[in-house]
C-alpha positions as CSV (number, residue, x, y, z in Angstrom):
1,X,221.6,24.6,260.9
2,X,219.3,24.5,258.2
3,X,221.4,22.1,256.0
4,X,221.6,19.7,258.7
5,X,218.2,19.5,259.1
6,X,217.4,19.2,255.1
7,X,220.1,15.8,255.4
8,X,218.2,15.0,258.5
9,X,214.4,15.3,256.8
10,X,216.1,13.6,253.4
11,X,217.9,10.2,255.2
12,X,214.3,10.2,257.2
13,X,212.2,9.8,253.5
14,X,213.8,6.1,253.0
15,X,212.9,4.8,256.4
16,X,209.7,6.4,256.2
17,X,209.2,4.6,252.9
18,X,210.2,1.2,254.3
19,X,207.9,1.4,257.0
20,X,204.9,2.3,254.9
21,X,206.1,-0.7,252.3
22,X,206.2,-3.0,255.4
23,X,202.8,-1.7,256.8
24,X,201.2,-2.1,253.3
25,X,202.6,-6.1,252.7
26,X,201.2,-7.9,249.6
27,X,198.0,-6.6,248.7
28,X,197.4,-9.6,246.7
29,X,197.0,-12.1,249.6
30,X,193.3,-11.2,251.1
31,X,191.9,-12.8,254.3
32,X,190.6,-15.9,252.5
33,X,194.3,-16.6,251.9
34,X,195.2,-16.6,255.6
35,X,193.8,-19.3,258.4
36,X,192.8,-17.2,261.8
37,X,195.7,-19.3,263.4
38,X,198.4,-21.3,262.0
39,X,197.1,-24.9,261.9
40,X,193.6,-23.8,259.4
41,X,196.3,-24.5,256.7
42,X,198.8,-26.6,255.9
43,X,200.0,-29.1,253.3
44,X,199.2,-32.3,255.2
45,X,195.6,-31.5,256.6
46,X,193.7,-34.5,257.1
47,X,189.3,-35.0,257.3
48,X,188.1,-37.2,259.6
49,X,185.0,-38.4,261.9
50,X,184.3,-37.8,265.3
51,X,181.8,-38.5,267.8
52,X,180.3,-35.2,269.0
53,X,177.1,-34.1,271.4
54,X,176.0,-33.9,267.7
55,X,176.5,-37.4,266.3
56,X,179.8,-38.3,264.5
57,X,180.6,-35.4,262.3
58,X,183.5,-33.7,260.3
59,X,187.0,-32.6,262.2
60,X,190.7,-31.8,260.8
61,X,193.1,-34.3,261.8
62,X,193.7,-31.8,265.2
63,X,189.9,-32.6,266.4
64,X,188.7,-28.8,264.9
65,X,184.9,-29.0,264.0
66,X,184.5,-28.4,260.3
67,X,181.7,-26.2,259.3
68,X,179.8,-25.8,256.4
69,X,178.0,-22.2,255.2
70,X,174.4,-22.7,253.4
71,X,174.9,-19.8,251.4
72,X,178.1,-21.7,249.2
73,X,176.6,-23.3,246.2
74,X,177.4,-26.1,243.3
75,X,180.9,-26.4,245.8
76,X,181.5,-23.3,245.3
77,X,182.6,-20.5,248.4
78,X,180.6,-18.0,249.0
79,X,182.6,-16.6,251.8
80,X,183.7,-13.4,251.3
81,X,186.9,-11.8,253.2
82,X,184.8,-10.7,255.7
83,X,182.9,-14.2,256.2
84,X,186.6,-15.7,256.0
85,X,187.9,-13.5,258.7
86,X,185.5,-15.6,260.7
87,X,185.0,-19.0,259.1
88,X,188.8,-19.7,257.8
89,X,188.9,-22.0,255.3
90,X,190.2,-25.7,255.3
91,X,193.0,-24.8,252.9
92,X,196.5,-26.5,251.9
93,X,198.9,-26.6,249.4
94,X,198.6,-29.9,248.6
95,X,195.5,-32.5,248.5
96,X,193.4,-32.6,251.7
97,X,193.5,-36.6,252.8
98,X,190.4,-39.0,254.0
99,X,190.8,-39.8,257.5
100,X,189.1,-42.6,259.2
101,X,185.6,-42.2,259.0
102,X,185.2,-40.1,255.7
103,X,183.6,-41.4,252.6
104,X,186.9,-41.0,250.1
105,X,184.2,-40.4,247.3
106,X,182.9,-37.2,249.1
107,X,185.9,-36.0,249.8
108,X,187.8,-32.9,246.9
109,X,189.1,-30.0,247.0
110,X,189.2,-26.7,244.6
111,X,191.4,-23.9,243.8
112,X,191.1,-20.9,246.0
113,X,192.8,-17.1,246.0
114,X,196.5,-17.9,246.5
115,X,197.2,-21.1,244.9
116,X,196.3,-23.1,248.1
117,X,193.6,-25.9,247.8
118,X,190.0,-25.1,249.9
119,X,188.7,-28.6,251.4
120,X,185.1,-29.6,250.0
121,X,182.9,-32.9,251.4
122,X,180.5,-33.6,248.9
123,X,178.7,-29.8,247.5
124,X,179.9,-28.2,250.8
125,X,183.3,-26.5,251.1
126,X,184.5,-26.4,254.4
127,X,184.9,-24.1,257.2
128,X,186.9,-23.7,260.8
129,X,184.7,-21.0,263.6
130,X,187.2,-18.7,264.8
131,X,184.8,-19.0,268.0
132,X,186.2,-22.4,268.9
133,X,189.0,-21.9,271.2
134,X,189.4,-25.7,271.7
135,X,189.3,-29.2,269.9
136,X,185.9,-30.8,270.0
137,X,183.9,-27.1,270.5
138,X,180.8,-26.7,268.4
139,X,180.6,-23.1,269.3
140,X,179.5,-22.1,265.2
141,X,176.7,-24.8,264.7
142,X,173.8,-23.2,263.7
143,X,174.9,-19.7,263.8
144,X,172.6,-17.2,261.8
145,X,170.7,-20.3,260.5
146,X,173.6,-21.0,257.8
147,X,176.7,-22.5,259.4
148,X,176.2,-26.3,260.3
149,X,178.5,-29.2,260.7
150,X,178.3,-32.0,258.8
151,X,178.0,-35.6,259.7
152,X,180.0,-38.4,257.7
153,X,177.6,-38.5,254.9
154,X,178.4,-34.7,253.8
155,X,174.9,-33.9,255.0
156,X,173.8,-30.9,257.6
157,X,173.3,-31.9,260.7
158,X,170.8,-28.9,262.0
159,X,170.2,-29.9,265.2
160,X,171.6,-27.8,268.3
């Protein structure tokens, strides 16, 4: 009995192994590196204008508000992993395109964690609110006095 349960315990260490290496996943990859759902990142994401109860202001080709955090500075994020499990990044693999509206010259992007590309209009980089559930929502603006949308000329708009 007791060498059937020392194979048993032994052919259980492997599995046991492979579930911890599955639970553990790449450790490099951090929260900045991962959209809360699937369409915050993407190699074709687009920026564009659209009328809001705000004024015309910044949205991804899908009509999600863009948001920009007062604390990023020089176009640089400021967002750390736990801001970013909140505010996702506009992130792609590729270069982010002007959609209709947009000033082309405010439009960039820079590296971020992963190799993918974060969005910036003019100094700010931008942002998606985890707290809008639907296209159009401005759910974010204004939240703790430092997230804002912007309006087509990459300024704040601070209104409610």
């Amino acid at each position: 009995m007791r060498a059937r349960t020392t194979r048993i315990t032994l052919a259980a260490i492997p599995l046991t192994l492979l579930a911890l290496t599955a639970c553990g996943g790449n450790t490099e990859g951090t929260a900045a590196d991962k959209p809360a759902n699937p369409s915050a990142q993407g190699s074709g994401q687009t920026v564009k204008v659209a009328g809001s109860d705000l004024g015309d202001i910044l949205v991804d080709q899908d009509g999600r508000t863009l948001y920009a955090f007062t604390k990023d500075k020089a176009g640089t994020s400021n967002c750390d992993a736990d801001c970013i499990a909140v505010w996702p990044a506009l992130t792609g693999s590729t270069k982010v395109a002007a959609g209709p509206g947009t000033d082309t010259k405010l439009l960039a992007t820079a590296a971020s964690a992963g190799g993918a590309v974060q969005a910036r209009y003019g100094e700010w980089p931008l942002y998606y609110y985890v707290g809008d559930a639907s296209p159009g929502d401005v759910n974010g603006q204004g939240l703790d006095g430092e997230w804002f949308v912007l309006g087509a000329d990459g300024k704040l708009v601070r209104e409610s």
